[in-house]
C-alpha positions as CSV (number, residue, x, y, z in Angstrom):
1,X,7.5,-28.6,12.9
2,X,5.9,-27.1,10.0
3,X,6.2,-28.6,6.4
4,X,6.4,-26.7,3.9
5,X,5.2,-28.7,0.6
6,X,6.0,-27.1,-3.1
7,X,3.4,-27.6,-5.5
8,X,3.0,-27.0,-9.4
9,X,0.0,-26.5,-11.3
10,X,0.3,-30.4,-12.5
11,X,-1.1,-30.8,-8.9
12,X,-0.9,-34.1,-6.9
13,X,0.7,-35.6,-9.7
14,X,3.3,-33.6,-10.0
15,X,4.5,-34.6,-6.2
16,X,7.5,-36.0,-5.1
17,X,6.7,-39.1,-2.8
18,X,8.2,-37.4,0.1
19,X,5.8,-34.3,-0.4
20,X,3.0,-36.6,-0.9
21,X,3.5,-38.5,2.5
22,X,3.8,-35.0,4.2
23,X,0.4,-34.4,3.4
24,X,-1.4,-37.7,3.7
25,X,0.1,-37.5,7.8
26,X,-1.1,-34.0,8.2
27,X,-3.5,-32.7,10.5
28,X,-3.8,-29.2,9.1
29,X,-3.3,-27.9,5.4
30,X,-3.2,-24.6,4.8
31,X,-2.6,-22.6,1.3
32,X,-4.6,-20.9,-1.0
33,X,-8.3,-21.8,-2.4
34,X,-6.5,-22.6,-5.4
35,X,-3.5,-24.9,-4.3
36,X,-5.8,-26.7,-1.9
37,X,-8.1,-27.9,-4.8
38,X,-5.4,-29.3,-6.3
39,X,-5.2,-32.1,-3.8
40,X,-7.3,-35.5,-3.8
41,X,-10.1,-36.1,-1.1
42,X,-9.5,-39.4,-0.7
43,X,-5.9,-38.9,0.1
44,X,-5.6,-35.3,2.2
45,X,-9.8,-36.7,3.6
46,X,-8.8,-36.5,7.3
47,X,-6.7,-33.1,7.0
48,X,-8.5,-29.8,8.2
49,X,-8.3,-27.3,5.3
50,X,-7.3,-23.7,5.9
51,X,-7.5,-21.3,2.9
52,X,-5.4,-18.3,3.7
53,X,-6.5,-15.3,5.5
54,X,-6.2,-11.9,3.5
55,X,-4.0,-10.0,4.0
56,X,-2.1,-13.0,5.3
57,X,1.2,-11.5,6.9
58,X,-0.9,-9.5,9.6
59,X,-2.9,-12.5,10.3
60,X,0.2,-15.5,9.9
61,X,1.5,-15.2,13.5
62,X,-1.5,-15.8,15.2
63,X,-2.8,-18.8,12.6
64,X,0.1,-20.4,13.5
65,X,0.1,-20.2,17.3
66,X,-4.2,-21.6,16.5
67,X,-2.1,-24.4,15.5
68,X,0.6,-25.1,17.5
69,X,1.3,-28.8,18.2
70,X,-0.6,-30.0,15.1
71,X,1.1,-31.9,12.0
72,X,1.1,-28.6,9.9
73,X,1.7,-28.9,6.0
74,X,1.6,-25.6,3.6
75,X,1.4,-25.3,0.6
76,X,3.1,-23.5,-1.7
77,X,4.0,-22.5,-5.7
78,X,6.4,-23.8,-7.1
79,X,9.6,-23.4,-4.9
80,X,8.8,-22.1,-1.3
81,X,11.7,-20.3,-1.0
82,X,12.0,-18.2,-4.5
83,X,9.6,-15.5,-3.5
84,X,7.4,-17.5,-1.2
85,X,6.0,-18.1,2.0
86,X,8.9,-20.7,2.9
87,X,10.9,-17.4,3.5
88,X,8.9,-16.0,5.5
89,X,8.0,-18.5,7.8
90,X,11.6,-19.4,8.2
91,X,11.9,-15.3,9.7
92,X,8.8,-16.2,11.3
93,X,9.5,-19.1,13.2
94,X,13.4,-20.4,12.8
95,X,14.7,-22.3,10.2
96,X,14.7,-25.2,12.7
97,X,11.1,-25.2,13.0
98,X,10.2,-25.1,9.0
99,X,10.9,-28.0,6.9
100,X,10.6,-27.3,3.0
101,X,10.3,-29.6,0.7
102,X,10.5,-27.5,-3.1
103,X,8.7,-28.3,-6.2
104,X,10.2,-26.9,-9.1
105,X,10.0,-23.2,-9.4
106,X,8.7,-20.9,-12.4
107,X,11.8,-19.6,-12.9
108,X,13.3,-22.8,-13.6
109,X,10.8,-23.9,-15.9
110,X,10.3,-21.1,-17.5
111,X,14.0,-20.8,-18.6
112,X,13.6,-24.9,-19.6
113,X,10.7,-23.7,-21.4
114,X,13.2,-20.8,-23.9
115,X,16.2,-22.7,-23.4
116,X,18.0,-19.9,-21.2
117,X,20.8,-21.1,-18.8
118,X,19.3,-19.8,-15.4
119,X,22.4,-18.2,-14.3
120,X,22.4,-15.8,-16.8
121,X,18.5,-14.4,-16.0
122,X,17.9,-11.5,-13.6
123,X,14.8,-12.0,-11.5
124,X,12.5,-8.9,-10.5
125,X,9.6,-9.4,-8.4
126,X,6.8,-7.1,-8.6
127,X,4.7,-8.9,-6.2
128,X,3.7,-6.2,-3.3
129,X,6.5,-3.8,-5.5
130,X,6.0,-1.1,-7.5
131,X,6.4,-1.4,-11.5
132,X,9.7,0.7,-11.1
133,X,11.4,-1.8,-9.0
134,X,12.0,-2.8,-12.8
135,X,13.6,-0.4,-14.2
136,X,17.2,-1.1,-12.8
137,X,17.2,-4.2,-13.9
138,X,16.5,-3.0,-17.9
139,X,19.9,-3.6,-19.8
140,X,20.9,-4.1,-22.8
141,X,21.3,-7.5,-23.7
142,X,19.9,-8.8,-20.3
143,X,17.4,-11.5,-19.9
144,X,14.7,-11.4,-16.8
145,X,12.5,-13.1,-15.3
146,X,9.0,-10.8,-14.1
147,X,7.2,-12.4,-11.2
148,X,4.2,-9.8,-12.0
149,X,0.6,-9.2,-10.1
150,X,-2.3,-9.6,-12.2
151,X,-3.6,-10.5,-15.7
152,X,-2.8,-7.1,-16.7
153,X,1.4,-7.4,-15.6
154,X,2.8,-8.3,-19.0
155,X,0.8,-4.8,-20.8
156,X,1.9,-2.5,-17.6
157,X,6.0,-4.2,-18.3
158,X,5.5,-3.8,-21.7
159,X,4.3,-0.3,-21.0
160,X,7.7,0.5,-18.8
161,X,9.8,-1.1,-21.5
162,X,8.6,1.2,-24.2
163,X,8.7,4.2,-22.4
164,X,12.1,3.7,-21.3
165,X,13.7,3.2,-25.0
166,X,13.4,-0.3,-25.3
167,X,10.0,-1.1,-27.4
168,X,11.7,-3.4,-29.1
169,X,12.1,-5.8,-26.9
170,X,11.0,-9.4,-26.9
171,X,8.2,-10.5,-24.8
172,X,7.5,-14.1,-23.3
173,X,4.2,-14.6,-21.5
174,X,4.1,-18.3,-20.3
175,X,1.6,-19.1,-18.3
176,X,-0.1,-21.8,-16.0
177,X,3.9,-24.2,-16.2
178,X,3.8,-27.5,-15.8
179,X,0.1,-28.0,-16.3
180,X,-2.1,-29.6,-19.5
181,X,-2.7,-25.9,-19.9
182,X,0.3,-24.4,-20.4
183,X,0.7,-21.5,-22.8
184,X,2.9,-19.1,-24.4
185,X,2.4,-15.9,-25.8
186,X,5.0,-14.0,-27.6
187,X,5.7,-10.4,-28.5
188,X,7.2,-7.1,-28.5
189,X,6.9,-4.7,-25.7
190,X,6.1,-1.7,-28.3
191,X,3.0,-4.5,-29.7
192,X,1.7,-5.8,-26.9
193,X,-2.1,-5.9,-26.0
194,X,-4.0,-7.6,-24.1
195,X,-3.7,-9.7,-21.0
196,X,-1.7,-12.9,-19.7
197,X,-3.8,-15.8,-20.3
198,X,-3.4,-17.0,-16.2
199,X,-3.0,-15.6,-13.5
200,X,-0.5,-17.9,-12.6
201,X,2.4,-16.5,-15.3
202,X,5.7,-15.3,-15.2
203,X,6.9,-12.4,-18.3
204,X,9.9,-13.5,-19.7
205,X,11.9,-10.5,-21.7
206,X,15.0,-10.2,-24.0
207,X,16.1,-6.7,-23.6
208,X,16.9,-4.3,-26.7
209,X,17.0,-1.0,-26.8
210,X,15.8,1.2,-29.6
211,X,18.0,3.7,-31.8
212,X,19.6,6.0,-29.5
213,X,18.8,4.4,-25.7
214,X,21.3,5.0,-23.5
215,X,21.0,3.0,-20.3
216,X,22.5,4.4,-17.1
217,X,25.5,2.1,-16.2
218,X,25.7,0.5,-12.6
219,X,29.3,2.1,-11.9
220,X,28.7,4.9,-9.7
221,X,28.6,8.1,-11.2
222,X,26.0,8.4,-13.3
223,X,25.9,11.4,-15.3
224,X,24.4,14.7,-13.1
225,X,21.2,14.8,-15.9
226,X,20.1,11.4,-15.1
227,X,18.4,13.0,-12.0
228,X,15.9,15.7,-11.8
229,X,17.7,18.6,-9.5
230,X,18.0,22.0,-8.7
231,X,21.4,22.2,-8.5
232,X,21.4,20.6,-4.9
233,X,23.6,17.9,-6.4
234,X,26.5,15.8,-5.5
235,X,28.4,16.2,-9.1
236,X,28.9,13.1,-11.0
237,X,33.1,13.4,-10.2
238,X,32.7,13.5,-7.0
239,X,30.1,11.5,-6.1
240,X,32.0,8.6,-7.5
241,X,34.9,9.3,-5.4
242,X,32.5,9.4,-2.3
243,X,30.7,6.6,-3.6
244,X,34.1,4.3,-3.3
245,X,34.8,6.3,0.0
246,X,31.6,4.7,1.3
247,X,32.3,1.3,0.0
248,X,28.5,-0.3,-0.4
249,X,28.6,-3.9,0.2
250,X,25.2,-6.1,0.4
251,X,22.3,-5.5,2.6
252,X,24.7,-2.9,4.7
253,X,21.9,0.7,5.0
254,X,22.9,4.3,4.3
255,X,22.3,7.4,5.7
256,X,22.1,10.3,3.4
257,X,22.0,13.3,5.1
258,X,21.4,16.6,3.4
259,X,20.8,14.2,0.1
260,X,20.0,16.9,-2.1
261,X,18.4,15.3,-5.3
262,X,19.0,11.5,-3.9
263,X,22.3,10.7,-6.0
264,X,24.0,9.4,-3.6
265,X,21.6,7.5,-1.7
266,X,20.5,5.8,-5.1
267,X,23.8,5.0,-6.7
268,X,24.3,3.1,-3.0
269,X,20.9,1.2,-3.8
270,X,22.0,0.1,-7.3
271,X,25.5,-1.1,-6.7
272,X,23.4,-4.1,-5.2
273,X,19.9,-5.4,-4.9
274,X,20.1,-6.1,-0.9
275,X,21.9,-2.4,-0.3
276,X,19.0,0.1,1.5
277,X,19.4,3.7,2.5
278,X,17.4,6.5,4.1
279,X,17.6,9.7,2.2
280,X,17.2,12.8,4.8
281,X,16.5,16.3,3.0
282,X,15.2,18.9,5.0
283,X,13.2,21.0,1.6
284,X,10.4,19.4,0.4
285,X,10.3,19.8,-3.3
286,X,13.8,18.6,-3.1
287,X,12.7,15.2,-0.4
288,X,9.9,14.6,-3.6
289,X,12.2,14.8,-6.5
290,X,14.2,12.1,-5.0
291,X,11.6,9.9,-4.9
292,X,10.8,10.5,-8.6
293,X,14.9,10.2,-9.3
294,X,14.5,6.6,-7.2
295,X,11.5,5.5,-8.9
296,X,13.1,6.3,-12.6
297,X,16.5,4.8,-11.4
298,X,14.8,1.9,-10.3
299,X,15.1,1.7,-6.2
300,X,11.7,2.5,-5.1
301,X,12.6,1.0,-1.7
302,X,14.7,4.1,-0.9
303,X,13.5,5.5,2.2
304,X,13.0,9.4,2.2
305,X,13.2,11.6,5.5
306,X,11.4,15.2,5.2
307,X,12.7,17.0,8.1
308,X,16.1,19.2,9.3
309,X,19.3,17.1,10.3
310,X,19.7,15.9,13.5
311,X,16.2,15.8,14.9
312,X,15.1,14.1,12.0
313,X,17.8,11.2,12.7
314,X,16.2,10.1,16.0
315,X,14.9,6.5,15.5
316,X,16.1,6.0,12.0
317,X,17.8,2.2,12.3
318,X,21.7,1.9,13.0
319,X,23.8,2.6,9.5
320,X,26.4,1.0,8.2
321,X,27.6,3.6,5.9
322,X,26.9,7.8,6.8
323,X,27.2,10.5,4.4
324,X,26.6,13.8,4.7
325,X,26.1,16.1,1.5
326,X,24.6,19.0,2.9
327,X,23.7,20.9,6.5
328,X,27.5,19.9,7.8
329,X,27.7,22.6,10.2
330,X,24.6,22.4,11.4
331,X,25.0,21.8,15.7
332,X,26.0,18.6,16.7
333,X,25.0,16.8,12.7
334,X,28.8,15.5,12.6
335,X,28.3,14.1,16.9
336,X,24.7,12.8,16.1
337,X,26.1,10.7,13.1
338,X,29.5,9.5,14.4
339,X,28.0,8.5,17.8
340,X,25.2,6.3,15.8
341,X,27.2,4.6,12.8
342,X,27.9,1.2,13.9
343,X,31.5,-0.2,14.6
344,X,33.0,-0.8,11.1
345,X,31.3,1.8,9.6
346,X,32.1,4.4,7.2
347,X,31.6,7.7,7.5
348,X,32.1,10.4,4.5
349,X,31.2,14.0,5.0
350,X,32.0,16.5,1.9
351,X,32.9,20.0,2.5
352,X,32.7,23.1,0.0
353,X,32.4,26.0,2.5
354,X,35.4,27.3,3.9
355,X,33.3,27.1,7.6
356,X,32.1,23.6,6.6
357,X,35.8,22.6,5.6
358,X,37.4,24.2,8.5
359,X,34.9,22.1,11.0
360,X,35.8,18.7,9.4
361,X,39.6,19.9,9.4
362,X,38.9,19.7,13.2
363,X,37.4,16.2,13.0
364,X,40.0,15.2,11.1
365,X,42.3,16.3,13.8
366,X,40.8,14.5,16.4
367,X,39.5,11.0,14.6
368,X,42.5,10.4,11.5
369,X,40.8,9.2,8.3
370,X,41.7,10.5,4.9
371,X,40.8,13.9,3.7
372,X,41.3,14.4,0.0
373,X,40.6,17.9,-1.7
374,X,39.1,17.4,-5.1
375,X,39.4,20.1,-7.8
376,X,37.6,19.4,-11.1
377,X,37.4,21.3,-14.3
378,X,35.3,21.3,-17.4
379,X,36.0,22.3,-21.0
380,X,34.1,24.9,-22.3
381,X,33.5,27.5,-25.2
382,X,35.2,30.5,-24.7
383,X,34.3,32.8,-27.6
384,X,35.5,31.0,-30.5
385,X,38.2,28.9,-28.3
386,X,38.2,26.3,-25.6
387,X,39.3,27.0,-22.0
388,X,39.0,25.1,-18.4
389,X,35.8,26.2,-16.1
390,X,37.0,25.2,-12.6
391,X,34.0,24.1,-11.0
392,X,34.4,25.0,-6.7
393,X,36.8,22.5,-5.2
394,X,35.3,19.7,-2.6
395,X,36.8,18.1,0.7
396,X,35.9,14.9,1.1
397,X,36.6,13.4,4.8
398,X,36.7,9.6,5.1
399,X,36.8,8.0,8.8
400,X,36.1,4.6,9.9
401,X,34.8,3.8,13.1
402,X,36.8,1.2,14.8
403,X,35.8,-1.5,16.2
404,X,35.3,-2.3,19.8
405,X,37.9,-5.5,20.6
């Protein structure tokens, strides 16, 4: 068993009695430099003291097995499980084999700190992330909560804010919680300088938008100019109709095949934090400007495929969702994808060729499903009047793999 023990910057005072008799009984402690000089000699004296390895994931496995049979106690910031190495030795090892014993976390005492009822803050860690795993969460009106990597994380989110149309937005820097220490700096994202006090800080930020910001909404279909494209686009009309065809729920994974610019893929991502996808895109320029469109929409984490449709499927994990944009008649794409979504899953394949229409027709005949034609059109000038512009008509095929009873 492995004990996991929370622990603030107030140190051993700060320590629950249970957490404290964890580690007078242990045989090991292992955390960083920093969390083990928090503890007392004279009450941790006959402990061995293990500072962490780094990098530490590669090396965790085996410092455990070094271990094995040993009273084990780690330490940990704050909460072990809010973005801490409770979580992953719980994948690691079983939940049955890690007992955690929380402290209380950063988040919670920084929202003590503003007065902020914690169920109204979003949380974005940009630990091991890029700085655009922020930029979905940026709303109007939100509050969040920035786990951020080094002293100079408050001037690089300040940096993001401002550039995205929301200078004006109120900064919290509070730093080294819970300690004789603590601090709190306060700003605006469009005045900050300078770094966080700590390194142990969290970047607290009211969100408002400057004259004119328009933030993309999390309904899919965002409008087509919110991605950089070549015209290789599922339109904003229809991609919301295929969007609700797919039906994202939590942590399920996406294929996009023929993505295009990404849309679809990325509205997937931001209908929920735990959604993942694999964009596939055969043209290159194309397979980098959707990793630009993810990075400004705010899903780095989308995965991007270079290569043709269906070689470049071989080995890609099982999805729960498949959509193919592009490539449809391409030999055996529609067989490759149907044979590897999972039972339960969706499948939604759009057709604007006559050929490419005809072959999911056949499909159709032979799996059932729903196949909708959609036919949008757009006002336009017409010399000094207004007419319709029919843009080319789309057939959307939904199927759902069934089950095995």
């Amino acid at each position: 068993m492995i004990t996991v023990v929370g622990i603030g910057a107030d140190g051993w005072d700060g320590l629950a009695e249970p957490s404290r008799r964890a580690l007078r009984g242990a045989e090991v402690v292992m955390g960083a430099s920093r969390q083990l000089d928090l503890l007392p000699g004279a009450d941790t004296a006959e402990a061995e003291r293990v500072v962490w390895p780094s990098p530490l994931l590669p090396e965790l496995p085996g410092l455990m097995e070094r271990h094995a049979g040993r009273e084990v106690c780690v330490l940990a910031s704050g909460d072990p499980m809010f973005y801490g190495i409770g979580a992953t030795l719980v994948r690691l090892l079983g939940a049955e084999r890690v007992r955690v014993l929380p402290h209380v976390s950063s988040l919670s005492l920084a929202c003590a700190r503003l007065g902020w009822p914690v169920e109204q803050v979003d949380v974005v860690s940009l630990v091991g992330r890029p700085l655009s795993a922020l930029n979905a969460a940026v709303l109007l009106g939100r509050r969040l909560v920035v786990l951020g990597a080094g002293l100079d994380a408050p001037a690089r989110v300040a940096g993001l804010l401002a550039e995205r149309g929301y200078g004006p937005s109120e900064l919290h820097v509070l730093a080294d919680l819970g300690s004789a220490t603590e601090s709190v700096l306060r700003g605006t994202a469009a005045g900050w300088t300078g770094p966080a006090p700590s390194a142990l800080h969290v970047i607290a930020v009211e969100c408002v938008a400057a004259p004119g910001t328009r933030p993309p909404a999390r309904v899919p279909g965002l409008p087509d100019d919110a991605f950089e494209h070549d015209g290789q686009l599922t339109k904003r009309e229809v991609r919301a109709v295929s969007l609700s065809r797919l039906a994202p729920l939590p942590g399920e994974l996406l294929w996009d095949v023929g993505a295009g610019a990404g849309s679809i893929a990325i509205e997937w991502m931001r209908s929920h934090p735990a959604c993942a996808a694999v964009a596939v895109e055969s043209h290159p320029d194309r397979a980098a400007a959707i990793r630009r469109n993810a990075e400004t929409l705010g899903v780095p984490g989308l995965q991007v495929v270079e290569g043709r449709a269906p070689a470049a499927l071989d080995g890609l994990p099982t999805p729960d969702a498949v959509f193919v944009g592009g490539g449809l008649t391409a030999g055996g794409l529609l067989e490759h994808c149907w044979s590897a979504l999972r039972p339960g899953g969706r499948l939604v394949a759009n057709a604007v060729t006559l050929e490419s229409e005809a072959l999911v027709t056949t499909w159709y005949g032979r799996l059932g499903g729903d196949l909708v034609r959609l036919a949008v059109q757009r006002a336009s000038p017409v010399g000094s009047f207004t007419a319709w512009r029919p843009a080319m008509p789309v057939t959307v095929w939904t199927v759902v793999k069934e089950t095995t009873p």
